[in-house]
C-alpha positions, 0 to 999 in steps of 0.5 A: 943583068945589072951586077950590084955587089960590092964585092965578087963571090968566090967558090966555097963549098960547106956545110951550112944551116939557116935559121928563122926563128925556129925553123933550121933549113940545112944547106951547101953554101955554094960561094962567099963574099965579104958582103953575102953568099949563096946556098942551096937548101937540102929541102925544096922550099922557098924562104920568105924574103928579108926578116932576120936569119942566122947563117951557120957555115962549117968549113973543113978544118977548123974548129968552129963554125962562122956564124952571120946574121943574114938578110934573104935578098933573092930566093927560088926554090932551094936556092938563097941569096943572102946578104950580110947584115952582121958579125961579131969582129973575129968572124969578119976577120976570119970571113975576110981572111977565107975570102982573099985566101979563095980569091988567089987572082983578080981575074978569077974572081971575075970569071967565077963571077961569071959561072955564078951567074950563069949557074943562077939563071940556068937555075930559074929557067929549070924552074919555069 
């Protein structure tokens, strides 16, 4: 599989909500990057791919929620792909803060990476 991120995911588990227009599909964002991240929907449902999406991420222990408008890059039944498209210029901070505190050492990162991966296409071989 050819890796196009630009830079690696690392496990974060929390609350999530993704909304399309009037539509909120509730989550568990599974990981996180500086450029994207990966949830699981609550509801078994495909959501359309591309169009804009605004991704709400509430972590423990703090107050207010990251919020992010997305593009879907990749979806399966539950499962999102999704790219960052923007942020005002405290959540890049905070994001960009959240990520190196997860990522503590080059080499997990990678190797989390790799789980991610393998966790994915597990995933599509269920569906088939």
């Amino acid at each position: 599989m050819l890796e196009r991120r630009k830079s690696p995911r690392v496990d974060l588990t929390a609350k999530s909500i993704l909304r399309h227009r009037n539509a909120d599909y509730k989550g568990q964002l599974e990981n996180i990057s500086l450029s994207g991240a990966l949830v699981r929907l609550e509801l078994c449902v495909i959501v359309s791919l591309g169009g804009e999406y605004l991704l709400t991420i509430y972590i423990e222990e703090e107050n207010s929620p990251l919020q992010l408008f997305v593009e879907v890059v990749c979806a399966t039944v539950s499962l999102v792909g999704l790219k960052f498209v923007s942020c005002n210029a405290e959540t890049t901070a905070r994001l960009e803060q959240l990520v190196h505190q997860l990522s503590t050492q080059p080499d997990k990162a990678r190797v989390e990476l790799e789980k991610i991966r393998r966790r994915f296409i597990d995933h599509l071989h269920e569906e088939v």
